[in-house]
SEDOMAR-473522 format. One record per residue: residue number from 1; x, y, z of N, C-alpha, C in turn; residue in three letters. Coordinates in pm, 1 decimal. Example, Ala and Ser with C-alpha at 12.3 -4.5 7.8 and 13.67 -1.06 7.14 Angstrom:
BEGIN
SITE   n     n.xx     n.yy     n.zz    ca.xx    ca.yy    ca.zz     c.xx     c.yy     c.zz res
SITE   1   1319.0   -569.0    780.0   1230.0   -450.0    780.0   1320.0   -330.0    780.0 Ala
SITE   2   1285.0   -225.0    708.0   1367.0   -106.0    714.0   1290.0      3.0    787.0 Ser
***
This chain:
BEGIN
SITE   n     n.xx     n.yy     n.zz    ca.xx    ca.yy    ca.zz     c.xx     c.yy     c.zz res
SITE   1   -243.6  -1845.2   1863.9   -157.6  -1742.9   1921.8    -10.8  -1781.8   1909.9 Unk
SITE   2     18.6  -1944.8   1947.4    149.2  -1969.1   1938.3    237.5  -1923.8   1807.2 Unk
SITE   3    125.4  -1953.7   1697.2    187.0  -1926.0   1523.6    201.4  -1812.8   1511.7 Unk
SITE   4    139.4  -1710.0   1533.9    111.4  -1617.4   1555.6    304.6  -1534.3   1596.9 Unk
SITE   5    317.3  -1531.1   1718.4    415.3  -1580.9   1754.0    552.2  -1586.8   1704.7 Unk
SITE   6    523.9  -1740.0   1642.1    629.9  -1782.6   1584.8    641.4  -1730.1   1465.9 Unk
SITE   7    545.7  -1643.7   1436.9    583.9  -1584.9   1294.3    638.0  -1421.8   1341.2 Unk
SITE   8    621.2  -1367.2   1393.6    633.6  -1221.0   1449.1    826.9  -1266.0   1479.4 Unk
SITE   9    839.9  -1346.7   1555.5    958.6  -1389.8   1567.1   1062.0  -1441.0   1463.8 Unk
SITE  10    988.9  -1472.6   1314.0   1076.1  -1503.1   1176.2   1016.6  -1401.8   1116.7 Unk
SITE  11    988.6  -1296.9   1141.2    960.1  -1117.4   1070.9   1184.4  -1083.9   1062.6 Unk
SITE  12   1196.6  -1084.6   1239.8   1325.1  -1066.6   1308.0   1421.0  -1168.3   1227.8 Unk
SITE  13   1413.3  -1250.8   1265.5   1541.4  -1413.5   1178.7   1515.3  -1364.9   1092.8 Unk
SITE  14   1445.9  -1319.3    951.0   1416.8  -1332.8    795.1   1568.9  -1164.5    803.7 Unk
SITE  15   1491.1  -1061.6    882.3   1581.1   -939.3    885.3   1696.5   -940.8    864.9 Unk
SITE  16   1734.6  -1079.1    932.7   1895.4  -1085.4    995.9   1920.3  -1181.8    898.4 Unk
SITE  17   1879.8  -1202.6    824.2   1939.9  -1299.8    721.4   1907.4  -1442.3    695.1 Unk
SITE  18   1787.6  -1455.0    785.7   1792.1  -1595.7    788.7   1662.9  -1712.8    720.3 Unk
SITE  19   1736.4  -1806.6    673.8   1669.8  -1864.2    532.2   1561.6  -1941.3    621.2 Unk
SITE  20   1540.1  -1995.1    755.0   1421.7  -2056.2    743.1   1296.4  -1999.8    815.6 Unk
SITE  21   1350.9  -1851.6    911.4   1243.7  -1751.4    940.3   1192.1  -1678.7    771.9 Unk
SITE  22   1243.7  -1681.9    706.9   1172.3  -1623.5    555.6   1094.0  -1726.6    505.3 Unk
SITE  23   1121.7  -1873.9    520.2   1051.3  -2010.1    455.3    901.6  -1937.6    540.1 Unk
SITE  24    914.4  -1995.9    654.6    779.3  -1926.4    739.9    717.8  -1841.0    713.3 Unk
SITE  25    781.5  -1742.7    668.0    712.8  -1599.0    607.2    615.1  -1633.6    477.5 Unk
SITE  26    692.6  -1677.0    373.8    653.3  -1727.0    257.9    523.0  -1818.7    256.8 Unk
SITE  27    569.2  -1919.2    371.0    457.6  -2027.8    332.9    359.4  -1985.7    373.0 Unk
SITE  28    310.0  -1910.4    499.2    212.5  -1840.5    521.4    139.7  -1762.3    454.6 Unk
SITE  29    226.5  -1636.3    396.2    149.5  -1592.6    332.0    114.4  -1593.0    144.2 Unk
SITE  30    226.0  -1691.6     82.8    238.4  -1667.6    -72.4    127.2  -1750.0   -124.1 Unk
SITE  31     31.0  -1817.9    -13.9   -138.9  -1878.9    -95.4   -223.8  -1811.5   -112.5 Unk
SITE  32   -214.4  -1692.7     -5.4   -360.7  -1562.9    -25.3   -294.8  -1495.9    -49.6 Unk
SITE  33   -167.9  -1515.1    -65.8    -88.4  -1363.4   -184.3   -147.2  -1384.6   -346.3 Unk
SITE  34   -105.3  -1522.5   -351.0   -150.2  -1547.6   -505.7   -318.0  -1542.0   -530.8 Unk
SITE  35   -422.4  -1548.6   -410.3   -540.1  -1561.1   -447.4   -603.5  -1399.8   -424.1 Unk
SITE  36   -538.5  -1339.4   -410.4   -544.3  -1178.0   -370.6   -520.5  -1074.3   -545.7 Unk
SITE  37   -441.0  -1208.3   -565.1   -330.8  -1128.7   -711.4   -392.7  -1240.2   -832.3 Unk
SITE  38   -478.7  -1314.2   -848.4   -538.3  -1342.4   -884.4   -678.8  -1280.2   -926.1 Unk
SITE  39   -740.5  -1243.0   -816.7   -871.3  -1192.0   -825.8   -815.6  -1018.1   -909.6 Unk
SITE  40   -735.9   -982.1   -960.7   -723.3   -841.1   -945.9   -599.9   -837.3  -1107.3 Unk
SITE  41   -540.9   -965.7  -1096.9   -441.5   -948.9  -1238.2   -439.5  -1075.3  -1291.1 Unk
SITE  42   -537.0  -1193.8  -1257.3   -557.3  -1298.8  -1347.2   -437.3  -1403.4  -1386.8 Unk
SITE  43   -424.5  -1462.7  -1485.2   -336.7  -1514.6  -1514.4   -169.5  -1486.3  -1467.4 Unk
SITE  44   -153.2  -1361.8  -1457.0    -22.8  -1395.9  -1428.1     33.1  -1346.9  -1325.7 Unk
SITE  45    -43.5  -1380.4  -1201.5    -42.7  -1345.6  -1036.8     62.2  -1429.0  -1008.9 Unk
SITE  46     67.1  -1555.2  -1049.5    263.5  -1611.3  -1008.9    364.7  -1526.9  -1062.0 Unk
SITE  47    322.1  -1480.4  -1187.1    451.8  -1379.2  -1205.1    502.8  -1253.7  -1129.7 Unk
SITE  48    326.3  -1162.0  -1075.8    372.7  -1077.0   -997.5    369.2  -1112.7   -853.3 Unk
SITE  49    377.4  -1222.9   -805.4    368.1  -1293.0   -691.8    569.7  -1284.2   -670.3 Unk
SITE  50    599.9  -1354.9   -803.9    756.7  -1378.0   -804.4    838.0  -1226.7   -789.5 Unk
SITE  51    780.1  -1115.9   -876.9    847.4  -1000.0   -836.5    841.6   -931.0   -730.2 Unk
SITE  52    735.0  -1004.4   -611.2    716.1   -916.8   -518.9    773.7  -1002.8   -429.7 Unk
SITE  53    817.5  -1085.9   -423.2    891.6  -1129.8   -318.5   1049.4  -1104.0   -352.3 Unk
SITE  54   1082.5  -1099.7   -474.4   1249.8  -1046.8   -504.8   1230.7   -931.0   -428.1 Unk
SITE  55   1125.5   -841.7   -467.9   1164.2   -717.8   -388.4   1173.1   -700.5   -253.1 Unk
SITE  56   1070.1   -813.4   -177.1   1084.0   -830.3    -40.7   1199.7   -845.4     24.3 Unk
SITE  57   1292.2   -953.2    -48.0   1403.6   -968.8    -53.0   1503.2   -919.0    -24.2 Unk
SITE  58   1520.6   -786.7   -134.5   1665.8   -716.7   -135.7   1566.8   -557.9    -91.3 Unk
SITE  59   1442.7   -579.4      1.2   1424.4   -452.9     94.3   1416.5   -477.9    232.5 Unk
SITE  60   1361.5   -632.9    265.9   1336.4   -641.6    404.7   1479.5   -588.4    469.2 Unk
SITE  61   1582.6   -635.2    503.3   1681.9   -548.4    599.3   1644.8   -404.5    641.8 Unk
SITE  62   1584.8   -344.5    585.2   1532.7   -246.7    577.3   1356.6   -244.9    650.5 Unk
SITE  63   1339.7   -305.7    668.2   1170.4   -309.5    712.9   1196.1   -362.3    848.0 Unk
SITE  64   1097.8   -259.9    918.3   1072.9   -233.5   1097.7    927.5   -253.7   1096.4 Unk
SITE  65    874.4   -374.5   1201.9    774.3   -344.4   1254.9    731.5   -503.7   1229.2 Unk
SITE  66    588.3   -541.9   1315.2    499.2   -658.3   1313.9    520.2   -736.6   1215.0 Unk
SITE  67    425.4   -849.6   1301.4    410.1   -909.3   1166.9    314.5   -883.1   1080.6 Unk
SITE  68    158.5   -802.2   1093.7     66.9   -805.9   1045.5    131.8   -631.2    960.0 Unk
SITE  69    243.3   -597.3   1039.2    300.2   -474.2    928.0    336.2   -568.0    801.8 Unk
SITE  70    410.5   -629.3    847.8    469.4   -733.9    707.7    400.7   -739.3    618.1 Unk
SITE  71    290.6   -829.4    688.5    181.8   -869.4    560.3    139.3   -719.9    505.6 Unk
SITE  72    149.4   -637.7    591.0    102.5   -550.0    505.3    174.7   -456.7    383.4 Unk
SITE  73    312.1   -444.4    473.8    407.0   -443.6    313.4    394.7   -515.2    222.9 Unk
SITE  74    405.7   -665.7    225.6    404.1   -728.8    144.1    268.0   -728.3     28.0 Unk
SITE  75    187.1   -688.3     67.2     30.6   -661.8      2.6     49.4   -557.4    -54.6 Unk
SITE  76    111.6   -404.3     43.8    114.0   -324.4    -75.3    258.5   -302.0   -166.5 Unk
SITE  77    359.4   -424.0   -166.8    435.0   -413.5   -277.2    365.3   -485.0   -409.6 Unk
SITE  78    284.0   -598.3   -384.1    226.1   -671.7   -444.4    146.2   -593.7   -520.4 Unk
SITE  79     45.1   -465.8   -443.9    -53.0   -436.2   -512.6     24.8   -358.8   -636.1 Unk
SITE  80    108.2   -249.9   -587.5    191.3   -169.6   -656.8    262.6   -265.4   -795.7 Unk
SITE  81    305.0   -385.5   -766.2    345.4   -483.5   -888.1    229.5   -539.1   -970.1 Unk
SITE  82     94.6   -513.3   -919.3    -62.0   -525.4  -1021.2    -20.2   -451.5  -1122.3 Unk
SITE  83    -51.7   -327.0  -1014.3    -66.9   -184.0  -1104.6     32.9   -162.4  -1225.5 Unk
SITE  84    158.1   -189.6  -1171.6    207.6   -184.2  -1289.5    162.8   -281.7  -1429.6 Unk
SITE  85    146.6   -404.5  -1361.9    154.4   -496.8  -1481.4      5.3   -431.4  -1535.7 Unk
SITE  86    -77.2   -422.1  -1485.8   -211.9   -376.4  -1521.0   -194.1   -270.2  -1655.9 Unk
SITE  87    -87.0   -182.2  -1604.4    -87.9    -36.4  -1719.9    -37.4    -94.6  -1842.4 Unk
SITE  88     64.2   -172.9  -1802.9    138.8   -287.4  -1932.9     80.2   -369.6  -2037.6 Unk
SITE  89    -38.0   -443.5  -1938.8    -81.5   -501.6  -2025.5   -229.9   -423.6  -2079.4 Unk
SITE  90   -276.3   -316.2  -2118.7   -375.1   -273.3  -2149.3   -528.0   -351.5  -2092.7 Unk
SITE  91   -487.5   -350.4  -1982.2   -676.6   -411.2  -1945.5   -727.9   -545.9  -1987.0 Unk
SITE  92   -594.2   -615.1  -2002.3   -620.4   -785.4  -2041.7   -723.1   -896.2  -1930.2 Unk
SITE  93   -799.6   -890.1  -2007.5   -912.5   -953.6  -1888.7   -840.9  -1052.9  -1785.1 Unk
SITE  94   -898.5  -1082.7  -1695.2   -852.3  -1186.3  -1624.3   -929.9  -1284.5  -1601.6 Unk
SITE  95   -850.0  -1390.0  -1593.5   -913.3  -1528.4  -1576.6  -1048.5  -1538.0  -1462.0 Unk
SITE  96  -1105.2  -1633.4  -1467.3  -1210.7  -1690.4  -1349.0  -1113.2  -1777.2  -1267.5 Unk
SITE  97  -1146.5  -1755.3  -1144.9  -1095.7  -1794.0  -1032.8  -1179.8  -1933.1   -965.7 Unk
SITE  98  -1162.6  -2030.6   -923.4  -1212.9  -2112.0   -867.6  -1278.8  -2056.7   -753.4 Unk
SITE  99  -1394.5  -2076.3   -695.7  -1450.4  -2081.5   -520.1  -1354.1  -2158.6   -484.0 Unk
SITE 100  -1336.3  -2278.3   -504.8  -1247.4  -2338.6   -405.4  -1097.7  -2333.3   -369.7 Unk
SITE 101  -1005.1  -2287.4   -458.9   -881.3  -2223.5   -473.1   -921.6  -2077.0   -373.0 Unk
SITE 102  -1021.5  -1974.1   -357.3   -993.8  -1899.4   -256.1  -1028.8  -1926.0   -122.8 Unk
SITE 103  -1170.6  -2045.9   -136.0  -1189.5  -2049.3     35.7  -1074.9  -2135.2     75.0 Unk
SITE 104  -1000.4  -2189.9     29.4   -930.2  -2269.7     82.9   -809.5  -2231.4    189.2 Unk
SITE 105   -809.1  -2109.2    189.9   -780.2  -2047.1    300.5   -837.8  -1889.7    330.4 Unk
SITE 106   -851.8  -1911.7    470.1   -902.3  -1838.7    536.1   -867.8  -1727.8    608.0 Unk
SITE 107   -918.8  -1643.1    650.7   -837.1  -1532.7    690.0   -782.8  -1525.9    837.0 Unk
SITE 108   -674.0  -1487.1    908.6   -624.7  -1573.0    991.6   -554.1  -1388.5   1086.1 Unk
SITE 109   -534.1  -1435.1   1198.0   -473.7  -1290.9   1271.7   -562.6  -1193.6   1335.2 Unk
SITE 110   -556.6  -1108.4   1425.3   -638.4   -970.7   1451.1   -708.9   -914.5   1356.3 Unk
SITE 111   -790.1   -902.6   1391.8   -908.4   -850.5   1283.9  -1044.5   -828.5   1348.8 Unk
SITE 112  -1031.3   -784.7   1515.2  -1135.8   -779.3   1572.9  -1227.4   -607.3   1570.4 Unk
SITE 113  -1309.3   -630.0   1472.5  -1404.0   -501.1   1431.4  -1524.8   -540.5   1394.9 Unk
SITE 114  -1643.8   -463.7   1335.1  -1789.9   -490.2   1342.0  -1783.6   -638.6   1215.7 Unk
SITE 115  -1679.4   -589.0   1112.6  -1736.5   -656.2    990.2  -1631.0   -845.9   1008.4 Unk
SITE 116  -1594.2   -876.6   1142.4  -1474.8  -1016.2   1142.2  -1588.8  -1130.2   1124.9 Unk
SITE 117  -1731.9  -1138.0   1183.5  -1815.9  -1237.9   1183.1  -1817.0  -1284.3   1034.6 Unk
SITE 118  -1888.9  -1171.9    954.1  -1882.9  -1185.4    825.4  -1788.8  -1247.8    736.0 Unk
SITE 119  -1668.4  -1145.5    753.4  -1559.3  -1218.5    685.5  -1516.5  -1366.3    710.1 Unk
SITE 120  -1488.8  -1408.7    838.7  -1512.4  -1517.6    865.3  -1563.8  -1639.6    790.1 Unk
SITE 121  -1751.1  -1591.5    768.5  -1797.3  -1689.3    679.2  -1770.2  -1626.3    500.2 Unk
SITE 122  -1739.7  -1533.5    486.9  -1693.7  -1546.3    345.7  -1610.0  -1561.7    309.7 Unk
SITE 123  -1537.1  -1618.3    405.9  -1378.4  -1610.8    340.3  -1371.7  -1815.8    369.6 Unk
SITE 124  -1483.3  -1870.8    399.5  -1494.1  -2010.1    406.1  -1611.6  -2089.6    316.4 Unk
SITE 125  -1591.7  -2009.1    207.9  -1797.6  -2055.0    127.4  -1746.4  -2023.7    -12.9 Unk
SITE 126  -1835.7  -2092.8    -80.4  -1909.3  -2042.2   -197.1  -1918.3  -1892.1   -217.4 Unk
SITE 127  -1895.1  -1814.5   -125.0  -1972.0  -1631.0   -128.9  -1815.8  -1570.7   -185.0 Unk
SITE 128  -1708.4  -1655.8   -183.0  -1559.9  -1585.2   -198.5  -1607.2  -1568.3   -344.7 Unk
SITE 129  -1588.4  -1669.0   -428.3  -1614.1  -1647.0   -543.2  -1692.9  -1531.1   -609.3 Unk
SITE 130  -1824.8  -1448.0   -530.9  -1921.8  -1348.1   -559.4  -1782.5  -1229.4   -548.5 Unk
SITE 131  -1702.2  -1213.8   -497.2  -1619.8  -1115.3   -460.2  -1610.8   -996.6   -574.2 Unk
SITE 132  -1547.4  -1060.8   -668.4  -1529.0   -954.2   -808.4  -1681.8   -941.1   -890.6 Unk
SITE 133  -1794.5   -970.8   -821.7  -1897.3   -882.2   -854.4  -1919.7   -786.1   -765.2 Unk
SITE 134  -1868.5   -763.0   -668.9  -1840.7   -607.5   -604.3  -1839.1   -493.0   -653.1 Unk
SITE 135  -1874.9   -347.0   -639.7  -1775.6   -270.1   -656.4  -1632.5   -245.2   -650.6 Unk
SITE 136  -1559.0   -229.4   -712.0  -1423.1   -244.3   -689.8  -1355.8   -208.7   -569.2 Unk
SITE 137  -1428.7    -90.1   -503.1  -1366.7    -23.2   -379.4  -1397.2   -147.1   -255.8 Unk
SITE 138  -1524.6   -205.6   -317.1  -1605.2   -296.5   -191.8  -1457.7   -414.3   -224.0 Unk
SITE 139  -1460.3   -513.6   -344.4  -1439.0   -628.4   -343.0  -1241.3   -595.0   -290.0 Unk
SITE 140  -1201.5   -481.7   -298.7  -1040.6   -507.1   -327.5  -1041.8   -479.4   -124.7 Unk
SITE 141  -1148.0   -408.3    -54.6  -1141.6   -419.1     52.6  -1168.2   -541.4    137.4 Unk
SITE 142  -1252.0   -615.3     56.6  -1276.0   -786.5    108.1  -1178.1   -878.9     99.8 Unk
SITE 143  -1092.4   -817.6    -37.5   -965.6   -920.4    -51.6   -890.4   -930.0     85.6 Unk
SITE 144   -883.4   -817.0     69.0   -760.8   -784.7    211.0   -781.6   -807.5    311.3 Unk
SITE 145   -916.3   -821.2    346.2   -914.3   -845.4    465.0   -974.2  -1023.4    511.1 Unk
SITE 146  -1091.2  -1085.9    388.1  -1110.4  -1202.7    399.0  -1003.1  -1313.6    324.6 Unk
SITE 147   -949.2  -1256.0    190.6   -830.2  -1358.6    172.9   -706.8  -1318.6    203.0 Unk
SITE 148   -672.9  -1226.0    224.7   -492.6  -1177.7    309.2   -527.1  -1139.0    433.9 Unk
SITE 149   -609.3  -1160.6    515.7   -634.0  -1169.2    645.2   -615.3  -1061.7    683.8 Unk
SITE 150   -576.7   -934.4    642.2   -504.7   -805.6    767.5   -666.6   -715.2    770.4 Unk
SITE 151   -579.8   -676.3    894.8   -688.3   -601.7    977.9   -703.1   -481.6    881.0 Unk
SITE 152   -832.3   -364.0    968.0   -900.5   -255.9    879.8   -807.1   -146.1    922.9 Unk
SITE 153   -695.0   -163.9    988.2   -577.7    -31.2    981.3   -503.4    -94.9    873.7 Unk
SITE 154   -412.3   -202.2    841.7   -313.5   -210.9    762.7   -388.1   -241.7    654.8 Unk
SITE 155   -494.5   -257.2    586.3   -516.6   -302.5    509.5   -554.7   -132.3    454.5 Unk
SITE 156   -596.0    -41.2    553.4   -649.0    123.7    511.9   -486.1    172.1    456.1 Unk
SITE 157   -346.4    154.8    488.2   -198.1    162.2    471.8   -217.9    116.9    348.1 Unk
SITE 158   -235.5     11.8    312.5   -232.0    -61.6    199.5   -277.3     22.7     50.1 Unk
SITE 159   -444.2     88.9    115.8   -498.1    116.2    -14.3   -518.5    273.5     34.0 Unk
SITE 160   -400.9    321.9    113.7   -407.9    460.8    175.4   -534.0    529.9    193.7 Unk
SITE 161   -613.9    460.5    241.1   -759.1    492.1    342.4   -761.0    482.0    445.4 Unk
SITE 162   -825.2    502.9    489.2   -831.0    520.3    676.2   -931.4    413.4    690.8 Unk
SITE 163   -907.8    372.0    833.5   -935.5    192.8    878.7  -1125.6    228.4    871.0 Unk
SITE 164  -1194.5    342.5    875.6  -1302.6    348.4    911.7  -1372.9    342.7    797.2 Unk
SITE 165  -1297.7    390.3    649.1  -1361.0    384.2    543.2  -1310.4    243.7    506.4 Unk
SITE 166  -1176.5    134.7    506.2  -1223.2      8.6    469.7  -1297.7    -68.7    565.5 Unk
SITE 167  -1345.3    -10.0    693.1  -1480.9   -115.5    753.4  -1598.3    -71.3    692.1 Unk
SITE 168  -1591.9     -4.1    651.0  -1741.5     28.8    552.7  -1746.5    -16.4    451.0 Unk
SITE 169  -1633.9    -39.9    343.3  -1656.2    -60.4    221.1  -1687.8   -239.7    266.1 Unk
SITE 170  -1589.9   -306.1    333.9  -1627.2   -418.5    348.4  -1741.2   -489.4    408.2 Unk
SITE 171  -1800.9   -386.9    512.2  -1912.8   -428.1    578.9  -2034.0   -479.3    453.7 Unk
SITE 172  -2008.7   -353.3    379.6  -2162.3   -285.8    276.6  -2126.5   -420.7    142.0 Unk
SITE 173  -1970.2   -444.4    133.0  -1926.0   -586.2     28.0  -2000.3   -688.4     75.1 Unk
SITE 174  -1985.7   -743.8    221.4  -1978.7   -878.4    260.3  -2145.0   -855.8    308.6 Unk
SITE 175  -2252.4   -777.2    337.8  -2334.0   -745.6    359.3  -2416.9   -827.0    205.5 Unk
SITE 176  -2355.7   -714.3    139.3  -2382.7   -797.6    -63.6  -2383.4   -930.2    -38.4 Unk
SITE 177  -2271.3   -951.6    -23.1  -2216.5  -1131.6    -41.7  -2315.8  -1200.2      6.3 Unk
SITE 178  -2350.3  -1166.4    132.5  -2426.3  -1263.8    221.5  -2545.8  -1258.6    159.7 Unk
SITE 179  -2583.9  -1170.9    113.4  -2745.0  -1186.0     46.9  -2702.0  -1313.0    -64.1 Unk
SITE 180  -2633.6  -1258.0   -164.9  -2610.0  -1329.8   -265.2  -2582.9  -1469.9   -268.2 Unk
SITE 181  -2526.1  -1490.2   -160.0  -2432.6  -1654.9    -78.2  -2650.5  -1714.4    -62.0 Unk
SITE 182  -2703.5  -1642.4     21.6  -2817.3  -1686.6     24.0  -2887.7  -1717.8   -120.7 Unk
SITE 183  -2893.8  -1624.0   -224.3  -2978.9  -1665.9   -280.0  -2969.3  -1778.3   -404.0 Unk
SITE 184  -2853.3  -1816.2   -355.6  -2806.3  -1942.4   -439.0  -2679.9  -1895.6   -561.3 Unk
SITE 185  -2638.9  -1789.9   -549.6  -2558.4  -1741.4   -648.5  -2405.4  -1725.7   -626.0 Unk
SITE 186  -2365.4  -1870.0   -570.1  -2196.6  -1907.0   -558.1  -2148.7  -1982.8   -684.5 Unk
SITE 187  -2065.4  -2022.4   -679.1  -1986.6  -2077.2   -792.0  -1875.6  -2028.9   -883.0 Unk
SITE 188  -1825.3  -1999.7   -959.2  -1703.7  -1913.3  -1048.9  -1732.6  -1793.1  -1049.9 Unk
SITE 189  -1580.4  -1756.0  -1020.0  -1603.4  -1602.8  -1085.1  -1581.1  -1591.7  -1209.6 Unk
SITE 190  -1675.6  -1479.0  -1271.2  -1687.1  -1454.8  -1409.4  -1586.9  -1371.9  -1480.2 Unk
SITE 191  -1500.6  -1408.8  -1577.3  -1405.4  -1312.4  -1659.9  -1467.4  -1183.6  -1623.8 Unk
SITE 192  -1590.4  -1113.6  -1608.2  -1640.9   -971.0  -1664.7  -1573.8   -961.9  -1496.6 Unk
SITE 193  -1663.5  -1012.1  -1394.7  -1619.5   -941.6  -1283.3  -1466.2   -937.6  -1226.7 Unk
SITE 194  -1409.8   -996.3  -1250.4  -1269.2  -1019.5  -1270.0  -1233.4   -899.4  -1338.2 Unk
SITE 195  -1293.1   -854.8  -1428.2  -1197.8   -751.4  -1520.8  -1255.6   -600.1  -1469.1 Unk
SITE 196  -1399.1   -603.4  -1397.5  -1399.7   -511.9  -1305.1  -1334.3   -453.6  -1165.3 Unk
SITE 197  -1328.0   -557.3  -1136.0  -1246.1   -538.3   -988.1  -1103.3   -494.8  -1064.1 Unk
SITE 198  -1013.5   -576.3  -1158.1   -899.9   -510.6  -1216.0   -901.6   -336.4  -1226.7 Unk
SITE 199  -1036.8   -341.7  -1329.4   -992.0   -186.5  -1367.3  -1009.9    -90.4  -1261.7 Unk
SITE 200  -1103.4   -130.6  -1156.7  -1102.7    -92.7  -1056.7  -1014.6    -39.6   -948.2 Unk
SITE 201   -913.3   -142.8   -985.0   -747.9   -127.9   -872.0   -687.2    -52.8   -961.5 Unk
SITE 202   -753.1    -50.0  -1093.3   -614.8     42.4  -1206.3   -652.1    217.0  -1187.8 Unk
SITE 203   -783.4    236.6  -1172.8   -842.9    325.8  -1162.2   -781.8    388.3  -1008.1 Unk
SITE 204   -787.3    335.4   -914.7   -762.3    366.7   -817.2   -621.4    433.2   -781.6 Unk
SITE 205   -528.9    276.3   -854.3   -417.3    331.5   -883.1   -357.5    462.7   -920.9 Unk
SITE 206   -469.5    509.6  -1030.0   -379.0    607.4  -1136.2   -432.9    711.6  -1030.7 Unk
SITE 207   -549.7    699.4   -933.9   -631.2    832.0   -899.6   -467.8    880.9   -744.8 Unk
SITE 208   -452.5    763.6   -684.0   -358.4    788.6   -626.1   -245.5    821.2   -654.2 Unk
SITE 209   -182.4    805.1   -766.9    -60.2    872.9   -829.4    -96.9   1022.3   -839.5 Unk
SITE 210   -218.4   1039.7   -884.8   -242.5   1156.1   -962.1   -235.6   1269.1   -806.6 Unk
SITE 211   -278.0   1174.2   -685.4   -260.8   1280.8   -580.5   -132.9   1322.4   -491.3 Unk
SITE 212    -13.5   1248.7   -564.5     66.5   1269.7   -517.8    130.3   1346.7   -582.5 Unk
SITE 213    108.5   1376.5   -726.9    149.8   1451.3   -787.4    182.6   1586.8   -766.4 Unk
***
């Protein structure tokens, strides 16, 4: 609770200008930023890791609200910097991800709903890695909520769904997982599922442009 806290309180210092409430910001969240942007754009998740914090940058003065709002801006500038690179690079597969590079952190903050037990243990196992054999709608809702920690409202902001349809998609994901975590099938993620969950967020992407249209 104290961190907690002390981070809601360098949301404010980072606003006002200040370089070591933003360090706080950063260090917290730029490990399951990169393992979020990893699972979804592969190889070059430091790069869109780096453009999404310039933009954080020269927009936060401008940004009102929590800290778990934060993270959640920050997730969906990030996602929005996929998408682009995604259309750019024509569907360039993405790398395999280590199990241990994502459990290595865990999902952390409010997140009290049916599916937190679960996430919990998948976001600390062998079962992270099963992730991008998901459906795409399932695995990009597990990201968010077992490796970028935010709850099933900001994370519904994020992928403009409502909090009741990402507790479902994740329940029915991590429901998967857990079978799978059982039947002995942890270890790397595979280029193919990797490049599903991608086209998945690209798909999604374009379907949401197309409704704003």
């Amino acid at each position: 609770m104290d961190a907690e806290v002390d981070l809601a309180y360098a949301v404010g210092r980072a606003r006002e200008g200040d370089a070591e409430g933003f360090r706080l910001l950063y260090r917290d969240i730029q490990p399951r930023l990169l393992r979020y942007l990893h699972a979804i754009a592969g190889q070059d998740a430091e790069d869109i890791a780096s453009e999404t914090w310039l933009q954080v940058t020269r927009d936060l003065p401008g940004f009102s609200g929590s800290y778990d709002g934060f993270r959640g801006w920050v997730a969906t500038i990030a996602r929005h910097r996929a998408l682009d690179h995604l259309r750019r690079t024509a569907r360039r597969p993405a790398l395999a991800v280590p199990a241990e590079d994502l459990a290595a952190w865990p999902a952390t903050g409010a997140a009290a709903d049916t599916a937190q037990s679960a996430i919990d243990a998948v976001a600390t196992g062998d079962a992270v890695a099963l992730i991008a054999t998901l459906p795409p709608d399932q695995a990009e809702a597990v990201l968010l909520r077992a490796v970028l920690g935010l709850d099933a409202i900001t994370a519904g902001q994020v992928l403009g769904k409502r909090p009741g349809a990402i507790r479902t998609a994740a329940h029915r994901g991590l429901k998967t997982l857990h079978k799978k975590l059982e039947s002995g099938e942890g270890g790397r993620l595979e280029s193919g599922g990797g490049t599903e969950v991608r086209e998945g967020v690209l798909k999604n992407g374009q379907d949401e442009a197309g409704g704003r249209g």
